[in-house]
KEKE-3310 file (N, C-alpha, C; in steps of 0.2 Angstrom, whole numbers, plus 5000, padded with zeros to 4 digits):
npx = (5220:5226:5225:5213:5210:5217:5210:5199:5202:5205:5193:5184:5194:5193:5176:5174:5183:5175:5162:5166:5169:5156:5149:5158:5156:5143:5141:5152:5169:5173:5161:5160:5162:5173:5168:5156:5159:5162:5153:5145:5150:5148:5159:5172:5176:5191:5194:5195:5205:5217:5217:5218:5223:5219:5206:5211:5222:5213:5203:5213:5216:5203:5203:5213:5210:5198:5204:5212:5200:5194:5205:5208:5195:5195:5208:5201:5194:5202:5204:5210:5209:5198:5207:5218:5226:5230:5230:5217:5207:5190:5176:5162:5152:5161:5150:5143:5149:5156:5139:5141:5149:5149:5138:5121:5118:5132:5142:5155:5156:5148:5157:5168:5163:5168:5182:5185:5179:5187:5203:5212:5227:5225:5213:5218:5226:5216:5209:5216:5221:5208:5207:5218:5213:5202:5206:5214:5205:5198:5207:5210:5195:5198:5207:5200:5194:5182:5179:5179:5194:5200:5204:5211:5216:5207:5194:5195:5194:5180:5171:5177:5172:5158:5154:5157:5148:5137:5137:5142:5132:5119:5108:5103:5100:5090:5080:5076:5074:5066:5068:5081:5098:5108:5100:5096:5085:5087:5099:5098:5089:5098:5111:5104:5100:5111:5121:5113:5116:5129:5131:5121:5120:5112:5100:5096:5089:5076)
npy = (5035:5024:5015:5013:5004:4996:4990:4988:4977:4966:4963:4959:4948:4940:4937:4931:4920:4914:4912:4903:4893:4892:4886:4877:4867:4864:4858:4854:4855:4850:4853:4867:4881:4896:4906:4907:4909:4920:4927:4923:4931:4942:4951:4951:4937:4940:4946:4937:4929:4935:4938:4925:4916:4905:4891:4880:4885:4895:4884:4877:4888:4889:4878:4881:4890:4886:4875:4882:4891:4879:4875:4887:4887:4873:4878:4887:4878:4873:4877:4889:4881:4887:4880:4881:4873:4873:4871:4864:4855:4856:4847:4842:4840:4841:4845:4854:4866:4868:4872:4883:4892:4896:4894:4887:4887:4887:4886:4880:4866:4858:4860:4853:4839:4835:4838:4828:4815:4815:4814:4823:4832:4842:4838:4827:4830:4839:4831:4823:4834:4835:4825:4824:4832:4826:4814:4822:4828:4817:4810:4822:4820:4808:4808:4817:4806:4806:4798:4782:4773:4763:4758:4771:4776:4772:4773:4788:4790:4785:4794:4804:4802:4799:4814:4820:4811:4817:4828:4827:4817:4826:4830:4817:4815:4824:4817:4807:4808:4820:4832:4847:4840:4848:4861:4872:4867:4853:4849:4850:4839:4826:4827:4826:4813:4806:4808:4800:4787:4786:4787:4777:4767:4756:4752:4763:4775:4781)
npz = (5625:5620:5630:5632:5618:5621:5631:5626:5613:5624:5630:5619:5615:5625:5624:5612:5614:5626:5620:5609:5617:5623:5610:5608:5617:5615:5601:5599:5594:5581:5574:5574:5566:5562:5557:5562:5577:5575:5573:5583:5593:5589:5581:5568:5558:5553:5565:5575:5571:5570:5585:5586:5578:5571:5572:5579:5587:5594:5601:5609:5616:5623:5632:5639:5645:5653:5663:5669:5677:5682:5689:5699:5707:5711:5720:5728:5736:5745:5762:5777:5791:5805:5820:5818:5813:5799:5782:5776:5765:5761:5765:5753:5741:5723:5711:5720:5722:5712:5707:5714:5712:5697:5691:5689:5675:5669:5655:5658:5663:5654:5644:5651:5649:5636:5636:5647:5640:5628:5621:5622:5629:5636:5643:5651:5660:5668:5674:5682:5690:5697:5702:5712:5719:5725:5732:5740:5749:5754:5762:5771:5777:5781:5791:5801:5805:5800:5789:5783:5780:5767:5751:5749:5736:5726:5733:5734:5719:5716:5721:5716:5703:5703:5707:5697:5685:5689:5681:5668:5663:5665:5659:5653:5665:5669:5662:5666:5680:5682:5686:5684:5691:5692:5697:5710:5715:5711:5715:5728:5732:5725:5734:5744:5744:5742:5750:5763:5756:5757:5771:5777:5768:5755:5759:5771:5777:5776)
capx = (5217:5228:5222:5205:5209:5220:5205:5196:5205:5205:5187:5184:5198:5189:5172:5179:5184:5168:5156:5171:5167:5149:5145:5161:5153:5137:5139:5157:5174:5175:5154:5161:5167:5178:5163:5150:5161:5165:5142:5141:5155:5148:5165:5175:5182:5198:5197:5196:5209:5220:5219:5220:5230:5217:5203:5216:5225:5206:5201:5219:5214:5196:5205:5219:5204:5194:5208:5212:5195:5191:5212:5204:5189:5198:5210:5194:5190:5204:5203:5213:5207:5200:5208:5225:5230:5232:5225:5214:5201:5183:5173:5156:5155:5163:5146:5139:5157:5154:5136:5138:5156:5147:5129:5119:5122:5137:5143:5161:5151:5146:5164:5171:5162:5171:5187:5185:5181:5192:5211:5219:5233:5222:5208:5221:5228:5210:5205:5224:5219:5203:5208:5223:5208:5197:5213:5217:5201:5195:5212:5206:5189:5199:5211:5198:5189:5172:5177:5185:5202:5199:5208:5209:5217:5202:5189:5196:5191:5173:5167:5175:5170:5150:5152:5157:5146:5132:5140:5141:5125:5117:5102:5099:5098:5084:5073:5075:5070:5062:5072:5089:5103:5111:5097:5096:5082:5089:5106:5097:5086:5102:5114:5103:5101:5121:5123:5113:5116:5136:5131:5118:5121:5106:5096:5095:5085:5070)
capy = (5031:5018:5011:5011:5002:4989:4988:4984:4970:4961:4961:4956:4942:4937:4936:4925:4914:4913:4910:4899:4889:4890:4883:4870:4864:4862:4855:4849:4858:4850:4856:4875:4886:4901:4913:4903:4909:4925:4929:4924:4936:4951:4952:4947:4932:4940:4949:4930:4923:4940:4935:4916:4912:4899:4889:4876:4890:4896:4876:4876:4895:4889:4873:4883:4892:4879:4874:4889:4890:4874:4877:4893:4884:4869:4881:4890:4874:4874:4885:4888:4879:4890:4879:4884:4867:4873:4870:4857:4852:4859:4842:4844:4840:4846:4849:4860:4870:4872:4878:4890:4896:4894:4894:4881:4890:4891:4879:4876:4859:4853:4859:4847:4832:4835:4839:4822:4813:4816:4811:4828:4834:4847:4833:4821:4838:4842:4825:4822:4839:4835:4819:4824:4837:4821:4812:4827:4828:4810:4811:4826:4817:4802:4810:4819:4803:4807:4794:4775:4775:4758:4759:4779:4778:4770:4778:4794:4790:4783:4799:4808:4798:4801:4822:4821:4807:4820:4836:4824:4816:4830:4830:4811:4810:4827:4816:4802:4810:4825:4838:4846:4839:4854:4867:4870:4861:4845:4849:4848:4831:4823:4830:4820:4805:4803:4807:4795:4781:4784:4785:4773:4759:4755:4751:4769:4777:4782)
capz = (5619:5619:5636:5629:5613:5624:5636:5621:5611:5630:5630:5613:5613:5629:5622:5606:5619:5629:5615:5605:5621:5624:5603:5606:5622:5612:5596:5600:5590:5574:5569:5574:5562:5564:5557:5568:5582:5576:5572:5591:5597:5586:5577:5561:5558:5554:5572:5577:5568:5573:5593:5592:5575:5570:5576:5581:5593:5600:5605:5615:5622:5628:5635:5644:5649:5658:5667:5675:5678:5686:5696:5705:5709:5718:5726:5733:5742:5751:5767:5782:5798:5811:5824:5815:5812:5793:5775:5773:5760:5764:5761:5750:5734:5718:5711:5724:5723:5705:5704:5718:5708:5689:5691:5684:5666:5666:5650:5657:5665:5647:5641:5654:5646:5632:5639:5649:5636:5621:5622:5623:5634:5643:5649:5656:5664:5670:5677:5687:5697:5699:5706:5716:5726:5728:5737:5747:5752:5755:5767:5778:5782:5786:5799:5806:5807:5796:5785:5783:5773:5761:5749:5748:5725:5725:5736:5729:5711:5717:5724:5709:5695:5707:5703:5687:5680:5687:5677:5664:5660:5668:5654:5652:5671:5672:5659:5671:5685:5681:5688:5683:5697:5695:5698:5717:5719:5710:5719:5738:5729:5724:5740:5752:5744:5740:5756:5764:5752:5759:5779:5778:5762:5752:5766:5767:5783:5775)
cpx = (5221:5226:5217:5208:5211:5212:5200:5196:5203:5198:5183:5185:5196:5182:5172:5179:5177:5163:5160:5167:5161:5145:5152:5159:5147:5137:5147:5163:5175:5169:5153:5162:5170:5172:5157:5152:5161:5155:5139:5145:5153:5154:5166:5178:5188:5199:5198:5201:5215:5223:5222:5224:5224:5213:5205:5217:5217:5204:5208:5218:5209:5198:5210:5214:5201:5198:5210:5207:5194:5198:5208:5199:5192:5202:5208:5194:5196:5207:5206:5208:5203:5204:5216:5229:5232:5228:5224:5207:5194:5179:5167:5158:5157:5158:5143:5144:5155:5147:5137:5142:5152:5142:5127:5119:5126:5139:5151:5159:5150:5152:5170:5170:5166:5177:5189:5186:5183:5198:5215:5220:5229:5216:5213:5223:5223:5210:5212:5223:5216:5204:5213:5217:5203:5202:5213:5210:5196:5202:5212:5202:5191:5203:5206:5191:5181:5171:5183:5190:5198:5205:5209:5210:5209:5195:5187:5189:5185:5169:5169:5172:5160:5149:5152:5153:5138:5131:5137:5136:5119:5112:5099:5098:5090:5079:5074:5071:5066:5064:5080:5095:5105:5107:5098:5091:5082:5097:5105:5095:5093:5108:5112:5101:5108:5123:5118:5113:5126:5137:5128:5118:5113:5101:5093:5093:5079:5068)
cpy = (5024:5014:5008:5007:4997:4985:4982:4979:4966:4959:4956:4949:4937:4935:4931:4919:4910:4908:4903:4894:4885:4884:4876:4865:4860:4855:4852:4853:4858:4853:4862:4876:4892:4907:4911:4908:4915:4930:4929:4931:4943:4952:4949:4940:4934:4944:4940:4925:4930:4938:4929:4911:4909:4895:4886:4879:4893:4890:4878:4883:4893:4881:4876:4887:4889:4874:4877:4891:4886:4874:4883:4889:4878:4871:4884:4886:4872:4879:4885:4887:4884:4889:4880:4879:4868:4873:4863:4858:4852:4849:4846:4842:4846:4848:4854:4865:4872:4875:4885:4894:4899:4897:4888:4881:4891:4885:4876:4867:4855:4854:4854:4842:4831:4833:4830:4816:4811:4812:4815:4827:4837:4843:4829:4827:4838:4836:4825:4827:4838:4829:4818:4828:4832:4816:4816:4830:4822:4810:4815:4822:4812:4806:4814:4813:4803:4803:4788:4778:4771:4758:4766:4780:4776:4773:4785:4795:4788:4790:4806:4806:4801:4807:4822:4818:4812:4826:4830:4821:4818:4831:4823:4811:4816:4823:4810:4804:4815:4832:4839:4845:4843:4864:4864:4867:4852:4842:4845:4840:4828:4823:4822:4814:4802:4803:4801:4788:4780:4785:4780:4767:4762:4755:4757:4771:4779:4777)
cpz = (5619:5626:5636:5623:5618:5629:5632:5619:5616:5630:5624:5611:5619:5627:5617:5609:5620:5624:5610:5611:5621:5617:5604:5614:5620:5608:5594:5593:5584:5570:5569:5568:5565:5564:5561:5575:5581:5576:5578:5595:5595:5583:5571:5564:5559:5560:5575:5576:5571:5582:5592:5583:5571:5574:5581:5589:5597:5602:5612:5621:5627:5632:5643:5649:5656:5662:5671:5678:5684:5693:5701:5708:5714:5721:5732:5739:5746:5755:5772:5790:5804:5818:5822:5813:5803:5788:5774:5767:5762:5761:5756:5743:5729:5715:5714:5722:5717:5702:5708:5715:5702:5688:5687:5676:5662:5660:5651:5661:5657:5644:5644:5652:5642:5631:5640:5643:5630:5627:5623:5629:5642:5647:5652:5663:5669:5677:5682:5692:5699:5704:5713:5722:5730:5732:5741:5753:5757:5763:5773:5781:5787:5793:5804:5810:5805:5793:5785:5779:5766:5760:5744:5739:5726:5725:5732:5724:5714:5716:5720:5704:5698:5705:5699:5684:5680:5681:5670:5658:5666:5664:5654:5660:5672:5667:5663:5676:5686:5686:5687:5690:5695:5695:5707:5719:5718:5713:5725:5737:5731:5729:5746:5750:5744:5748:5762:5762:5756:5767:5778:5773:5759:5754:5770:5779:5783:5767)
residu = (UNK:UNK:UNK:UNK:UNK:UNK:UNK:UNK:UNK:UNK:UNK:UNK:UNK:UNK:UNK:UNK:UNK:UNK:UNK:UNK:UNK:UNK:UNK:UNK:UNK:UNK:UNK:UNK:UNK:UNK:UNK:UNK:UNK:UNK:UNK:UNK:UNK:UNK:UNK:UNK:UNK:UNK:UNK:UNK:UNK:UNK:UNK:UNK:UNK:UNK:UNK:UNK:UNK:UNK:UNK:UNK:UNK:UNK:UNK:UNK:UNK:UNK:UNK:UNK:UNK:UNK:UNK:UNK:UNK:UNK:UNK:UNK:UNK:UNK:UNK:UNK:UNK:UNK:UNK:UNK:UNK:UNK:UNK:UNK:UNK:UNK:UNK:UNK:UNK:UNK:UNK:UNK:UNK:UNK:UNK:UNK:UNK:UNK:UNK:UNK:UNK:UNK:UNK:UNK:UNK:UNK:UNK:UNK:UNK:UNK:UNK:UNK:UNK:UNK:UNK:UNK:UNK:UNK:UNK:UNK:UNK:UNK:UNK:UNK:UNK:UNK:UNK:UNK:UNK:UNK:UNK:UNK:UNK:UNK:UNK:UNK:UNK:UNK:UNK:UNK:UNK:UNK:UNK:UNK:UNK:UNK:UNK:UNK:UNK:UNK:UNK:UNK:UNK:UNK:UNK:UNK:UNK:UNK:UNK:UNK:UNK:UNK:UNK:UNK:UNK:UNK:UNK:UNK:UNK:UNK:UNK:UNK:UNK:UNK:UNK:UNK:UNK:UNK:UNK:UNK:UNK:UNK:UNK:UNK:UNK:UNK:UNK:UNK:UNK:UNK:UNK:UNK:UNK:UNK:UNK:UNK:UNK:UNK:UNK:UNK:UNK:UNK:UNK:UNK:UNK:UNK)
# end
């Protein structure tokens, strides 16, 4: 009994999270409530305030979250060599990497907007990792010769600030073009023109 009841709580206090998420993704943290949160999760408030103390302590949960979250996901990408030379940094972008991890529904993508740009702790946190992957990766290509150096801080941030800006205005860009850049078919759209726009320039090939 008591492995079930603990089973339970975890599920519960997991869920709470989730949906605290999904509605502070939405309509952004301050135009939540606790009972908003608690009517999505099927639960009381006071199981809500029980697990996480206070709305307060649930924002910092679903933040601690989406870091751990998005940590595993760029550890993913890097894999050991077949040639044994070591860990290196899979190129492709970080969007591809996150639908194929997420799914295109998943709402830690719009929780990242947020994240990004607000002033907390846990977005400057976010972005620094996210940044050190786009270094560590932009570094591989060069030594294997895929890609010029430059000025790699620089470069770096280009070709992240490029992923994110799609996550991020990933609604105003589908009424632009008329498909979501992060369905698979607005993925492969968007794929190959970024990719020929950074082998070929503007001037393109087709």
């Amino acid at each position: 009994m008591l492995n079930v009841r603990s089973q339970s709580d975890r599920t519960a206090k997991a869920t709470i999270r989730d949906e605290a998420m999904r509605l502070f993704a939405a309509r952004g943290a301050d135009a939540v409530t606790v009972r908003q949160i608690a009517a999505a999760a099927s639960v009381s408030p006071a199981l809500v305030m029980q697990h996480y103390g206070s709305k307060d302590g649930l924002l910092a949960a679903v933040d601690d979250h989406v870091i751990d979250e998005f940590t595993a996901l760029l550890d993913a990408i890097v894999v050991r060599s077949p040639g044994g030379a070591g860990e290196q940094p899979l190129s492709g972008s970080l969007i591809e990497i996150a639908v194929d991890a997420l799914g295109a529904e998943s709402p830690l993508p719009a929780y990242l907007t947020r994240m990004l740009t607000g002033t907390s702790e846990a977005g400057r946190l976010l972005f620094e990792r996210l940044y050190e992957l786009a270094q560590g990766t932009l570094d591989a290509l060069v030594e294997r010769g895929a890609a010029a150096g430059g000025d790699r801080r620089v470069r770096a941030a280009v070709l992240l600030t490029n992923d994110l800006a799609v996550m991020m205005l990933r609604h105003r860009i589908a009424d632009a073009i008329g498909i979501d850049p992060l369905s698979r078919a607005g993925l492969a759209a968007w794929s190959r023109e970024v990719d020929d726009i950074y082998h070929n320039g503007l001037r393109g090939s087709h």
